[in-house]
N, CA, C and O atoms as a DFTB+ gen file, in Angstrom:
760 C
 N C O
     1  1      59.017     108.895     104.697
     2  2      60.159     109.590     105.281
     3  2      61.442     108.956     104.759
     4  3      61.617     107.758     104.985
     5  1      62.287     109.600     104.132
     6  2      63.623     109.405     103.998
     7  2      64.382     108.893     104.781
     8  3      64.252     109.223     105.959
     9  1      65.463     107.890     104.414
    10  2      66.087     107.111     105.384
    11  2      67.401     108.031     105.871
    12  3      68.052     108.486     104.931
    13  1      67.744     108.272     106.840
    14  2      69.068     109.407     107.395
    15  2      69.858     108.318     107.629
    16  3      69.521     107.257     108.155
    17  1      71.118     108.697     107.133
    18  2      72.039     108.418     107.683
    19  2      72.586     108.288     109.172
    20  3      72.020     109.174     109.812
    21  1      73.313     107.676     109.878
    22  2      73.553     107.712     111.412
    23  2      74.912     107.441     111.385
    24  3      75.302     106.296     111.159
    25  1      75.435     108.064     111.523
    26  2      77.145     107.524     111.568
    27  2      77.806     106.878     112.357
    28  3      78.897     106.309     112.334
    29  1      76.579     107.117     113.458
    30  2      76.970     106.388     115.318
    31  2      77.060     105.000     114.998
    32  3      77.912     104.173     115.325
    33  1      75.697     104.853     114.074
    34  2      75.055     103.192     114.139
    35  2      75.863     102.448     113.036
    36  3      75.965     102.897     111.894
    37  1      76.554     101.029     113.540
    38  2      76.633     100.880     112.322
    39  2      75.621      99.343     111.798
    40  3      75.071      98.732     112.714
    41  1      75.508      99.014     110.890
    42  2      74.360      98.315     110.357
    43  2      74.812      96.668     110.290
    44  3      75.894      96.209     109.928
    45  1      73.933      96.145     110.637
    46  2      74.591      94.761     111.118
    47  2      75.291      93.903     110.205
    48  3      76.191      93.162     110.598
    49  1      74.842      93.978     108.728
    50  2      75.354      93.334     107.945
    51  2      76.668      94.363     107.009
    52  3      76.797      94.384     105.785
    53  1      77.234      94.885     107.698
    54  2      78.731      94.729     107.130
    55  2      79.404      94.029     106.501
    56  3      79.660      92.892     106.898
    57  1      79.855      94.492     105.396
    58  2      80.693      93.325     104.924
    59  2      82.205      93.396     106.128
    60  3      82.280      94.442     106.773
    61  1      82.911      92.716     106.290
    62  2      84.123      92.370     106.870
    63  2      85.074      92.344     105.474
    64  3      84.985      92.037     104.286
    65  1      86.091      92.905     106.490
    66  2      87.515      93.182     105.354
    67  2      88.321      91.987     106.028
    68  3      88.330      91.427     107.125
    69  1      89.205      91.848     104.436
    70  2      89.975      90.640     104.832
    71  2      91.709      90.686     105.019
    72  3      92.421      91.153     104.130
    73  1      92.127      90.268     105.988
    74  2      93.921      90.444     105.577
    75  2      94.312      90.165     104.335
    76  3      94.445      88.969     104.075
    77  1      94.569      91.067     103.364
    78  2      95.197      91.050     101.889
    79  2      97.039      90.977     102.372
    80  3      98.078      91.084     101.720
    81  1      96.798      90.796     103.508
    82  2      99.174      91.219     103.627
    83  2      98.960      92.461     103.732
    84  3      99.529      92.852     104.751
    85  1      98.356      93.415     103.133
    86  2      99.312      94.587     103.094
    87  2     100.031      95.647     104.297
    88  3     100.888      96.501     104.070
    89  1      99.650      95.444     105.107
    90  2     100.419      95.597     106.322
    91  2     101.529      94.749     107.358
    92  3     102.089      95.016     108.421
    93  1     101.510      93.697     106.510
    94  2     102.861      92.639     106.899
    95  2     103.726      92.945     107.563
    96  3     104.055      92.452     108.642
    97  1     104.511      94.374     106.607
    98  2     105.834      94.810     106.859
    99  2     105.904      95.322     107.792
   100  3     107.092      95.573     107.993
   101  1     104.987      95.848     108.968
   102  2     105.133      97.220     109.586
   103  2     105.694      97.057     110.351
   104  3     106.248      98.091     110.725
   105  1     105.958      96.092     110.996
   106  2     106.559      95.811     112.681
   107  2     107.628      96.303     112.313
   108  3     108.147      96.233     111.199
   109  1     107.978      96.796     113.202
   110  2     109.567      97.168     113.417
   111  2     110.219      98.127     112.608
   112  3     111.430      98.348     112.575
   113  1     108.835      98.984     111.602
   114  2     109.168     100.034     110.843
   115  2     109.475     101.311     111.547
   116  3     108.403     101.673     112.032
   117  1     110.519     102.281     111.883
   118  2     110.367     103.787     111.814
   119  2     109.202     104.576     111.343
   120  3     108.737     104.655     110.206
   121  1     108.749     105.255     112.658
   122  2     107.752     106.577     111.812
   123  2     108.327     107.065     110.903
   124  3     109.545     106.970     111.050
   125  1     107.979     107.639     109.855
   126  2     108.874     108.810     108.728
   127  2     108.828     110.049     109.630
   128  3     108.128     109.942     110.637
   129  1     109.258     110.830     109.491
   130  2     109.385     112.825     109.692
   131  2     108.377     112.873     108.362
   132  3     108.654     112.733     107.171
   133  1     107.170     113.112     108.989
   134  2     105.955     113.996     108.454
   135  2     105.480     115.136     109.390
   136  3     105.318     114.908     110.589
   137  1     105.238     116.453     108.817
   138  2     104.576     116.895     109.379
   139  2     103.345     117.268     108.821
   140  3     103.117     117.679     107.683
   141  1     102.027     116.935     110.436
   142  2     100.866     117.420     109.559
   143  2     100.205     117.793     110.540
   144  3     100.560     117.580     111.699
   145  1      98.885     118.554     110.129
   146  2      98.002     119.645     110.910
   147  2      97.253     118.481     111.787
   148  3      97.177     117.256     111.689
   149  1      96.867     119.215     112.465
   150  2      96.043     118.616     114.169
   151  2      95.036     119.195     114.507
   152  3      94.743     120.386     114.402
   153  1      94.437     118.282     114.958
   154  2      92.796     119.543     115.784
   155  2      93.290     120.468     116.962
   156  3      92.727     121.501     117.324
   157  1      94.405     119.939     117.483
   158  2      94.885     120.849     118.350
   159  2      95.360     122.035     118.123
   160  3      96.064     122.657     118.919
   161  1      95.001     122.429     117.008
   162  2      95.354     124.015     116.307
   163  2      97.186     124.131     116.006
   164  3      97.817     125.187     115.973
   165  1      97.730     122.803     115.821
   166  2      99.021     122.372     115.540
   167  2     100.083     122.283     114.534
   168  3      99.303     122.805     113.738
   169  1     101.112     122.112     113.850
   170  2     101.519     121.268     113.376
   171  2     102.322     119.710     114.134
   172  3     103.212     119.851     114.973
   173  1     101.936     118.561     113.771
   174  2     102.478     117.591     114.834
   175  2     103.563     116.649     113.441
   176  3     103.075     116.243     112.386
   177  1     104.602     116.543     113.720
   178  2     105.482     115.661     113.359
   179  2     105.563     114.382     113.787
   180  3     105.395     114.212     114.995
   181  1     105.797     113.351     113.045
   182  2     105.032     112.444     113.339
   183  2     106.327     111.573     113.640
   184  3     106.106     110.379     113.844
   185  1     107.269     111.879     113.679
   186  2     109.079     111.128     114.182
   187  2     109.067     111.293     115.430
   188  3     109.584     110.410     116.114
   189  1     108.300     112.812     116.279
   190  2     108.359     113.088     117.395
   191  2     108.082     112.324     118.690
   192  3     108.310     112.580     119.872
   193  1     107.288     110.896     117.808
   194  2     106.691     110.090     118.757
   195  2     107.782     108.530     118.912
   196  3     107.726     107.369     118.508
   197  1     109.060     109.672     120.043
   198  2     110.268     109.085     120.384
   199  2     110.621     108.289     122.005
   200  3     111.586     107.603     122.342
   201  1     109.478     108.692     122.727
   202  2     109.595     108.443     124.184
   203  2     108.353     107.767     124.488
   204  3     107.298     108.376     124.314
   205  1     108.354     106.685     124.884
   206  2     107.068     105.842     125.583
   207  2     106.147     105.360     123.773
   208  3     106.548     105.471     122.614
   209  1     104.840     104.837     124.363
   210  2     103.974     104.124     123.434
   211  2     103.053     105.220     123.473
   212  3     102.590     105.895     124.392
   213  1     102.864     105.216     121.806
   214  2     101.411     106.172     121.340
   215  2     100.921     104.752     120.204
   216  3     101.478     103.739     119.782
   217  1      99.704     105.338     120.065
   218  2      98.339     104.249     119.761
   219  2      98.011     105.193     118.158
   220  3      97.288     106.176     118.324
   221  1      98.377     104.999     117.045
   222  2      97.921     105.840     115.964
   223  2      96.940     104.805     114.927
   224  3      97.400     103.978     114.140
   225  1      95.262     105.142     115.196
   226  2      94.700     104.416     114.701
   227  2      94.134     105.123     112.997
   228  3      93.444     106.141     112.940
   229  1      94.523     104.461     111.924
   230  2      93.737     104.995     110.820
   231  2      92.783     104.876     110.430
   232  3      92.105     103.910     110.781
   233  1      92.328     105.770     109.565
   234  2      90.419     105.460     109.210
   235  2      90.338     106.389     107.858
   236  3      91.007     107.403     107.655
   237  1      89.488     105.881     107.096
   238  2      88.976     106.344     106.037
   239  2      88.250     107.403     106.162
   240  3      88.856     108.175     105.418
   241  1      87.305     108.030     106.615
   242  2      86.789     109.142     106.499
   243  2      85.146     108.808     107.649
   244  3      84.312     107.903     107.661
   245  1      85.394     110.409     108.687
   246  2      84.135     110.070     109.453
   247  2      83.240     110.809     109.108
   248  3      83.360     111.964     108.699
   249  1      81.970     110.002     109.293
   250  2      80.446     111.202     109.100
   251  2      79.936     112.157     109.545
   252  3      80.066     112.414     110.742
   253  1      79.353     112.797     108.874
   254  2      78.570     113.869     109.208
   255  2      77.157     113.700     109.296
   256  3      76.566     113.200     108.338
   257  1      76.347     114.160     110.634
   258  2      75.191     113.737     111.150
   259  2      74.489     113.857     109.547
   260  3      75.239     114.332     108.695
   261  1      73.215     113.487     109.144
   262  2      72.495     114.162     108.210
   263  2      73.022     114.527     106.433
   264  3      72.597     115.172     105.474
   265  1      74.071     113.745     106.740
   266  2      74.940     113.970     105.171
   267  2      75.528     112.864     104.878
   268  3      76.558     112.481     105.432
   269  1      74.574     111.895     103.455
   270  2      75.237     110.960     103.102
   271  2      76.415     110.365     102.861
   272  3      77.195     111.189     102.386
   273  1      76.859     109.369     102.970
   274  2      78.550     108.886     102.432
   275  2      78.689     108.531     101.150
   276  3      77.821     108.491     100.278
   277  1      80.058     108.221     101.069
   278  2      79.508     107.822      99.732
   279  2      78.936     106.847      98.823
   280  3      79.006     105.732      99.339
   281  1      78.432     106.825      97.749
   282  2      77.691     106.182      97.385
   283  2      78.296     104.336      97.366
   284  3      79.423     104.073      96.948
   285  1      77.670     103.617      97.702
   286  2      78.085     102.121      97.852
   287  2      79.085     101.801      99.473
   288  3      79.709     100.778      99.753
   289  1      78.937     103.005     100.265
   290  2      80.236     103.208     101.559
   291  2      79.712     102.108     102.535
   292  3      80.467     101.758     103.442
   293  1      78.272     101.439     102.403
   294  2      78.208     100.486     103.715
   295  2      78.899      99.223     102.526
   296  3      79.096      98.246     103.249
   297  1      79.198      98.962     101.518
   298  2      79.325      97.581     101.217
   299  2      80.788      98.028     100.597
   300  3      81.118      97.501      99.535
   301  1      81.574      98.868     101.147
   302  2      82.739      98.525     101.161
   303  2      83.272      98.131     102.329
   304  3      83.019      98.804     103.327
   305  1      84.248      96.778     102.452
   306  2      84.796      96.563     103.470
   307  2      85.592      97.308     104.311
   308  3      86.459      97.960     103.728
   309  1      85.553      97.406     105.529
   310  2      86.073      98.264     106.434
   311  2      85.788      99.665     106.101
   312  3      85.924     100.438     107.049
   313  1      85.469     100.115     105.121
   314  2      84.713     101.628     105.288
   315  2      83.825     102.050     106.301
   316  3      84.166     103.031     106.962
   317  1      82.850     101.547     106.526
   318  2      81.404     102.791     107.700
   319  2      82.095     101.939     109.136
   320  3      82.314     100.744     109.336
   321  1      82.287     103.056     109.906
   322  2      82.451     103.305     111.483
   323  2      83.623     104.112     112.018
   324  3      84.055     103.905     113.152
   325  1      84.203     105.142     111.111
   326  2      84.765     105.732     111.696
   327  2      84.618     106.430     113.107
   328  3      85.369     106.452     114.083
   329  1      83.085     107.126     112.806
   330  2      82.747     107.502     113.900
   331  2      82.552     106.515     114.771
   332  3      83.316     106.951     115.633
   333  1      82.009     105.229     115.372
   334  2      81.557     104.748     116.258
   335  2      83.427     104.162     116.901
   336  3      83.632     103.967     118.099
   337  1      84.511     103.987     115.854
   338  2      85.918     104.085     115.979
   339  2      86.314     104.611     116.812
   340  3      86.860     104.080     117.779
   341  1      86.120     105.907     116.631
   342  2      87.081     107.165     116.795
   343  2      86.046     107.676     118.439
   344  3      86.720     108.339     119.227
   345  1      84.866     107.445     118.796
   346  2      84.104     107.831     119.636
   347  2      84.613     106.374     120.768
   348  3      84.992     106.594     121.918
   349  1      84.553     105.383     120.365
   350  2      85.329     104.195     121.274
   351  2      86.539     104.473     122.114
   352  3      86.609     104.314     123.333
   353  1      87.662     104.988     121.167
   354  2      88.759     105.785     121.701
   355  2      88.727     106.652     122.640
   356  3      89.288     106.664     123.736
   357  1      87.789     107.635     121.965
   358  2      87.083     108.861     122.897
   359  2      86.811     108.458     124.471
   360  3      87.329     109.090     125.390
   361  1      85.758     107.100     124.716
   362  2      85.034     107.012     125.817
   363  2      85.990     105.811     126.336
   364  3      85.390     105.131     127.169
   365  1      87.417     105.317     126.061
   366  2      88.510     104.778     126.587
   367  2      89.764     105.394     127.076
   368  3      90.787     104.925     127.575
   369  1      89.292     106.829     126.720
   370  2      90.730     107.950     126.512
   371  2      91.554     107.581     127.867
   372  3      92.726     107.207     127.871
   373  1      90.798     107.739     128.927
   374  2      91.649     107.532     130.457
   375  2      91.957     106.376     130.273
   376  3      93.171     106.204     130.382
   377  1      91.155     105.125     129.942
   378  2      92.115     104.386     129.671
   379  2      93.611     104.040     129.269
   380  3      94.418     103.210     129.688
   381  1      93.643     104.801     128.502
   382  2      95.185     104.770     127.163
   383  2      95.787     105.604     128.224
   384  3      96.953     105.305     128.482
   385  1      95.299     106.534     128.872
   386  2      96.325     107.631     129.652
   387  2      96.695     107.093     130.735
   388  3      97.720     107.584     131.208
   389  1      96.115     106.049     131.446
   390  2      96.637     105.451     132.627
   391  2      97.630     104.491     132.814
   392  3      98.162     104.001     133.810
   393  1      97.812     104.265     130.982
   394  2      99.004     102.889     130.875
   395  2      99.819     104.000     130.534
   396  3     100.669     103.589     129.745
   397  1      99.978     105.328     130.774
   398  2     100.988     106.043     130.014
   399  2     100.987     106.001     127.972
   400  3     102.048     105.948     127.351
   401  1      99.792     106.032     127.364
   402  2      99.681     105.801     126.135
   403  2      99.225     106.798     125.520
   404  3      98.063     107.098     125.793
   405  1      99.929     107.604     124.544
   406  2      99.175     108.688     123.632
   407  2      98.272     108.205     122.639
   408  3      98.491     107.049     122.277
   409  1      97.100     108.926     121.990
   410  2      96.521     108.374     121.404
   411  2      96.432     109.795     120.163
   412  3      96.516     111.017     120.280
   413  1      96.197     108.741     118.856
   414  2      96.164     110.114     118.178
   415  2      95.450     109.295     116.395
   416  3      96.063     108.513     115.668
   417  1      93.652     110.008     116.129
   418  2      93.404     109.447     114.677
   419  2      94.123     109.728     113.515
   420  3      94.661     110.829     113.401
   421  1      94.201     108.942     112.694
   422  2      94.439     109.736     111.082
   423  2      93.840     109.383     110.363
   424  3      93.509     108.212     110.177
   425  1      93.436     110.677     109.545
   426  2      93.042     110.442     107.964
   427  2      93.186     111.152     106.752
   428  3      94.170     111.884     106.859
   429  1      92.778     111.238     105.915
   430  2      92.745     111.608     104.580
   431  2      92.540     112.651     104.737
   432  3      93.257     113.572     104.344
   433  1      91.200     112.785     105.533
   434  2      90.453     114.409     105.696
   435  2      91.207     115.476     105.720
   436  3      92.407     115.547     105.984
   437  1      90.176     116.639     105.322
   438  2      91.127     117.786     105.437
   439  2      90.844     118.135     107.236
   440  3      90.198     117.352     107.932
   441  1      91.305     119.118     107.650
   442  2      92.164     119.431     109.151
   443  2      90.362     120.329     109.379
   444  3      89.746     120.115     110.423
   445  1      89.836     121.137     108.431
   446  2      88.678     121.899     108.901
   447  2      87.486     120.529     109.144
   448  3      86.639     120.767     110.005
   449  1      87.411     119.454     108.598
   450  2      86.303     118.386     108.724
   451  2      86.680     118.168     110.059
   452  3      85.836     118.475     110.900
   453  1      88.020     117.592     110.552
   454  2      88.518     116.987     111.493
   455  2      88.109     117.538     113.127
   456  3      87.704     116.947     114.128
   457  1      88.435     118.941     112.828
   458  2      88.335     119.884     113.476
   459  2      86.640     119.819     114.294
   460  3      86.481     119.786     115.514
   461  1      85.645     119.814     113.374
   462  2      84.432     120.008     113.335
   463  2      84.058     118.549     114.201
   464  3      83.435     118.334     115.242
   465  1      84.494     118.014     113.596
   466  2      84.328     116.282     114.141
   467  2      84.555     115.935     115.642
   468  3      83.913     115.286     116.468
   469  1      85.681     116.600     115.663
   470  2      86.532     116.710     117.591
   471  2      85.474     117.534     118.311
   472  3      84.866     117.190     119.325
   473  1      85.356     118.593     117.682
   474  2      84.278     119.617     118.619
   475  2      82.643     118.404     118.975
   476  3      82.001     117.853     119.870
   477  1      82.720     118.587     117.675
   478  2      81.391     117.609     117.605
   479  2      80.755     116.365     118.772
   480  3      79.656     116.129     119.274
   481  1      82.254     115.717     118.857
   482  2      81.984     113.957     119.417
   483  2      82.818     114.599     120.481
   484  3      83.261     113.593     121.035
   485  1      83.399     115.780     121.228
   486  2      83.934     116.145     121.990
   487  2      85.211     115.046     122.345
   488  3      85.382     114.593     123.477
   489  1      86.138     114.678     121.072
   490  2      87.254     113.629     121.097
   491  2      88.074     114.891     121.789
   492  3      87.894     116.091     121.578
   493  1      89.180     114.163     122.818
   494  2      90.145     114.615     123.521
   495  2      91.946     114.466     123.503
   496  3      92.872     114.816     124.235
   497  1      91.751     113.597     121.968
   498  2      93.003     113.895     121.911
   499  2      93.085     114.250     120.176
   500  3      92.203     114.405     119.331
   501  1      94.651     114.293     120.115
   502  2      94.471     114.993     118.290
   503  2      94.034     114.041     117.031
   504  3      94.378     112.866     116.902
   505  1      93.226     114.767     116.149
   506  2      92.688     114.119     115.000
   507  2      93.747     114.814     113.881
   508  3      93.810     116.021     113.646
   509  1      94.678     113.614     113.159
   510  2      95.786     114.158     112.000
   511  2      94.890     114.229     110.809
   512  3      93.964     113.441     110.617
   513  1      95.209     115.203     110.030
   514  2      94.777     114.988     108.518
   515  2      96.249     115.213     107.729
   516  3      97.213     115.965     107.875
   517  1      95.874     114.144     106.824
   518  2      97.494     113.619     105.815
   519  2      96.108     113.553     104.659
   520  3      95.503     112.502     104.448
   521  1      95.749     114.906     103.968
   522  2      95.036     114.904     103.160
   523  2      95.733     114.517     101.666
   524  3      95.060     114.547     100.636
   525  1      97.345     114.104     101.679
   526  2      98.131     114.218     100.459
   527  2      98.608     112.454     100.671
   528  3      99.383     111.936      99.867
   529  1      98.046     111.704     101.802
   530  2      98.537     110.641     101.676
   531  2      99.818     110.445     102.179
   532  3     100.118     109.342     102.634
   533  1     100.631     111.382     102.161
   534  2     101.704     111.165     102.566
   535  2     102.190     109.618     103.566
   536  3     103.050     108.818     103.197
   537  1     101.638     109.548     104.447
   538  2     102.144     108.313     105.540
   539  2     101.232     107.540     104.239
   540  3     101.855     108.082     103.326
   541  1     101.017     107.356     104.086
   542  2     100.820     105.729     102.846
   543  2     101.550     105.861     101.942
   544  3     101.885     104.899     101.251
   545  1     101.916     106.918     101.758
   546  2     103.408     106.481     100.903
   547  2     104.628     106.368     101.157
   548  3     105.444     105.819     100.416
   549  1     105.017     107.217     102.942
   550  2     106.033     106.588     103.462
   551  2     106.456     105.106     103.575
   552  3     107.506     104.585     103.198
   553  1     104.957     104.330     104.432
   554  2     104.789     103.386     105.174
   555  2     104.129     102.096     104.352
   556  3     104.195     100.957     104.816
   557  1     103.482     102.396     103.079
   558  2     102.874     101.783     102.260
   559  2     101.775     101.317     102.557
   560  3     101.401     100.221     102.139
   561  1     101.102     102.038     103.297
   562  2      99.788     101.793     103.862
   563  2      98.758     101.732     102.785
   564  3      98.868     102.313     101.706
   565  1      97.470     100.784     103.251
   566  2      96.565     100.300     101.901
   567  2      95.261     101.377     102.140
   568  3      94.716     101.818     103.152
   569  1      95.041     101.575     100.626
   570  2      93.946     102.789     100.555
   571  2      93.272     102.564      99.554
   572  3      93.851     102.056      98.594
   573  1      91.932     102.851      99.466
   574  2      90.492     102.375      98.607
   575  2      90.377     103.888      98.120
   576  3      90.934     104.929      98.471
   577  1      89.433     103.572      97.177
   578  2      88.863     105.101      96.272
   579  2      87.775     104.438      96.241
   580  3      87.526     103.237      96.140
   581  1      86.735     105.990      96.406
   582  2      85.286     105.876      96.170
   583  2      85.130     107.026      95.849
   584  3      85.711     107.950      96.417
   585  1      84.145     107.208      94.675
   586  2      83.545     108.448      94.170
   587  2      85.193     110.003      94.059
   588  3      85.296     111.139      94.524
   589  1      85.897     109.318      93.398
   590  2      87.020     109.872      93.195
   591  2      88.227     110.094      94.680
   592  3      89.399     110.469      94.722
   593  1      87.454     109.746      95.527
   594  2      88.984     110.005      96.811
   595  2      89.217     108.761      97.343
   596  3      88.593     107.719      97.546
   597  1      90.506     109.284      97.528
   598  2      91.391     108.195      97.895
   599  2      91.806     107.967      99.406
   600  3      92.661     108.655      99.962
   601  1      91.120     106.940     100.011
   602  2      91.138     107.246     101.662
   603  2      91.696     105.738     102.250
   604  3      91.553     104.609     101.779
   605  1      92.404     106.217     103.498
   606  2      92.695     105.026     104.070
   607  2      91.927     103.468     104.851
   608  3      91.133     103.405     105.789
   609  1      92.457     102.510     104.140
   610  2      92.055     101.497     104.731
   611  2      92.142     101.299     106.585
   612  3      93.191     101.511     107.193
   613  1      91.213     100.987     107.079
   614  2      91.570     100.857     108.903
   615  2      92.423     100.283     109.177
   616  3      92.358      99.054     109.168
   617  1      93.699     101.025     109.572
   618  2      94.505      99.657     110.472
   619  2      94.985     100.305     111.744
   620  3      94.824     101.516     111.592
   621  1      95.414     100.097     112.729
   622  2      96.141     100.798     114.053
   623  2      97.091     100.539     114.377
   624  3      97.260      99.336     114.576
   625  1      98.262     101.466     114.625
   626  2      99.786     101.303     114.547
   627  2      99.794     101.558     116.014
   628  3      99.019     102.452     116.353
   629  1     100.653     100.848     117.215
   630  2     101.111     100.620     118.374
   631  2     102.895     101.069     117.916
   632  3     103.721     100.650     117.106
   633  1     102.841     102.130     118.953
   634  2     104.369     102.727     117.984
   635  2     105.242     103.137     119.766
   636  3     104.798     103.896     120.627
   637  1     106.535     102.325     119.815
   638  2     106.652     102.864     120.724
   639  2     108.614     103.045     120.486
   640  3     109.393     102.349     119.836
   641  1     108.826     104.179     121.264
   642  2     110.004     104.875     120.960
   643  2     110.221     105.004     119.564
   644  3     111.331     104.805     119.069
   645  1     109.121     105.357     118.834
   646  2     109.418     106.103     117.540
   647  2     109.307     104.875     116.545
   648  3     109.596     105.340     115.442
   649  1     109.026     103.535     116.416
   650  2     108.998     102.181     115.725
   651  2     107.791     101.469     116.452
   652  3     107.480     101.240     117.621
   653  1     107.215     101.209     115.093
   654  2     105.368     100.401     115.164
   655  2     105.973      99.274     116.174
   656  3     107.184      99.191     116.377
   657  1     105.123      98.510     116.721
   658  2     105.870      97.352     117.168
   659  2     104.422      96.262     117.248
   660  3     104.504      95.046     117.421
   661  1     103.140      97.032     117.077
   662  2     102.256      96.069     116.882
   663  2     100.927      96.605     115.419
   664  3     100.802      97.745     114.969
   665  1     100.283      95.592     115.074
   666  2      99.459      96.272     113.643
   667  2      98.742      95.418     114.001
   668  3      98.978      94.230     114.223
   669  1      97.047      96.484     114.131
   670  2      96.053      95.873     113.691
   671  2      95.231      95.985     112.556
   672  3      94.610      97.045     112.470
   673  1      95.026      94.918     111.408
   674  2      94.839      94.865     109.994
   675  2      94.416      94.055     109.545
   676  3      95.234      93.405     108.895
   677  1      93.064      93.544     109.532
   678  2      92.004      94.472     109.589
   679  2      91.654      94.853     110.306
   680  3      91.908      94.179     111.304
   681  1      90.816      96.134     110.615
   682  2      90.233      96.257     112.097
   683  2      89.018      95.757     111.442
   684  3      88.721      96.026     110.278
   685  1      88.114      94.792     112.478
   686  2      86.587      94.760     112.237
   687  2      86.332      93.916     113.652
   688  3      86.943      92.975     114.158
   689  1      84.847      94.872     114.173
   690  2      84.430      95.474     114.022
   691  2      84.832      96.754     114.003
   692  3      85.728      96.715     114.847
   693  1      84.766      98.307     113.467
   694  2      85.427      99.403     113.709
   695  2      85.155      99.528     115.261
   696  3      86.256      99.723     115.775
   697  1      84.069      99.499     116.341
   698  2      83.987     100.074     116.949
   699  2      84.222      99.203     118.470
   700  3      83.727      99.413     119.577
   701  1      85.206      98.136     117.996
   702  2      86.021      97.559     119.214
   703  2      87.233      97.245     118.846
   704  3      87.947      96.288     119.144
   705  1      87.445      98.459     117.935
   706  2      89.352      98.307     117.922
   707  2      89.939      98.970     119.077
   708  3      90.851      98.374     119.652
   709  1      89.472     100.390     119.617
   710  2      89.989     100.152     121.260
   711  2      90.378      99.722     122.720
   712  3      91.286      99.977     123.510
   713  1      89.045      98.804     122.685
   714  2      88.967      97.499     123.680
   715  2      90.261      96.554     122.964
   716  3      91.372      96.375     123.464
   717  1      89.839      96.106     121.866
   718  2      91.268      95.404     121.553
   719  2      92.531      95.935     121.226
   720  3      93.471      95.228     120.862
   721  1      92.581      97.158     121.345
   722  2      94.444      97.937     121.292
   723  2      94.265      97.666     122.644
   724  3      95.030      96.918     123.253
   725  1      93.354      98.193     123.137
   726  2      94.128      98.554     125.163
   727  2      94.427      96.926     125.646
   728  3      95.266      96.494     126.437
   729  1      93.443      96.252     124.881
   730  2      93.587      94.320     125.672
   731  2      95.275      94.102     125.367
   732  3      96.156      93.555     126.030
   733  1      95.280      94.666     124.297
   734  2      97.144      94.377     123.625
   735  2      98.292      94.984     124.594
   736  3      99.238      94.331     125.034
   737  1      98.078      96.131     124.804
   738  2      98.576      97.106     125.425
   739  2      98.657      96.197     127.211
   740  3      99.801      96.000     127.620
   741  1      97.771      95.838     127.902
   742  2      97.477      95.417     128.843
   743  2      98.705      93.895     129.023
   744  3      99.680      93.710     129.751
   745  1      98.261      93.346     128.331
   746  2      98.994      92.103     128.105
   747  2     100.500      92.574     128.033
   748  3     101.236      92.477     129.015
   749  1     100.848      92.998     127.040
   750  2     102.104      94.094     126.827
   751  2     102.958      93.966     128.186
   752  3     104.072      93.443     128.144
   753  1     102.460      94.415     129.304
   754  2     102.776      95.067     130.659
   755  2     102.904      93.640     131.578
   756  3     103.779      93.575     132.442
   757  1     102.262      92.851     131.411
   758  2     102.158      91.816     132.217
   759  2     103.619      91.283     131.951
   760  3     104.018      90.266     132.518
């Protein structure tokens, strides 16, 4: 029997990604005015996020049950766990909503994957696709290529009145970067 893919699971020996800097700068950066499509059947501008703290976590690209990644994707660093990521968020959502916190993924993907993905893992808040890169070239955000695409490295932007004010970079493990935004967030308040 053929080995399936699981996108839920991720496999114990991960490699771990390492702080290269490249997210140094962000504190205290301005969102740019981007606008881009949403699972919420949207366009969402991304300057708009001017009042209170939203949580914008990035990710390289999530799986599809039964459909390989790409080739060499568990032994790139910080690549495999979008999904177990983005499903963390999911099953913390009241969480983030009870500190008053928007939450919202991005990626590379196009808006119909994204779409499919939300229905799928029944995520409850919006999934962005910046399939042109755009916010990594506003913000200079770091991005890997595999098998010709060019997708974002994990990091999570804490953005409040419209300016990041916290970065997490690397994320690892992917699938307790929520527990550790909300631990941040928590502390934050104290």
């Amino acid at each position: 029997m053929a080995h399936r893919h699981n996108p839920h699971e991720l496999p114990a020996d991960l490699p771990a990604p390492v702080d290269d800097g490249a997210c140094q700068h962000l504190v205290g950066t301005a969102l740019p005015h981007l606008r881009l499509e949403s699972t919420a059947g949207t366009w969402f501008n991304t300057s708009s996020l001017t009042a209170g703290r939203s949580v914008i976590f990035v990710y390289p690209k999530t799986g599809i049950p039964g459909v390989e990644p790409p080739t060499g994707w568990d032994r790139i660093p910080g690549a495999r766990g979008c999904t177990p990521q983005t499903c963390a968020y999911r099953d913390d959502y009241s969480a983030f909503r009870q500190l008053g916190v928007e939450v919202f993924g991005l990626s590379a993907q196009a808006n119909s994957e994204q779409r499919e993905f939300a229905v799928r893992e029944h995520v409850p808040f919006p999934l962005l696709s910046d399939p042109d890169l755009e916010l990594a070239a506003a913000l200079h955000l770091p991005t890997f290529v595999v098998e010709d695409l060019v997708l974002y490295r994990r990091v999570t932007l804490a953005v409040d009145s419209g300016r990041i004010v916290h970065v997490r970079y690397p994320v690892f493990p992917p699938d307790s970067d929520a527990d550790a935004t909300l631990a941040w967030l928590r502390a934050e308040r104290t």
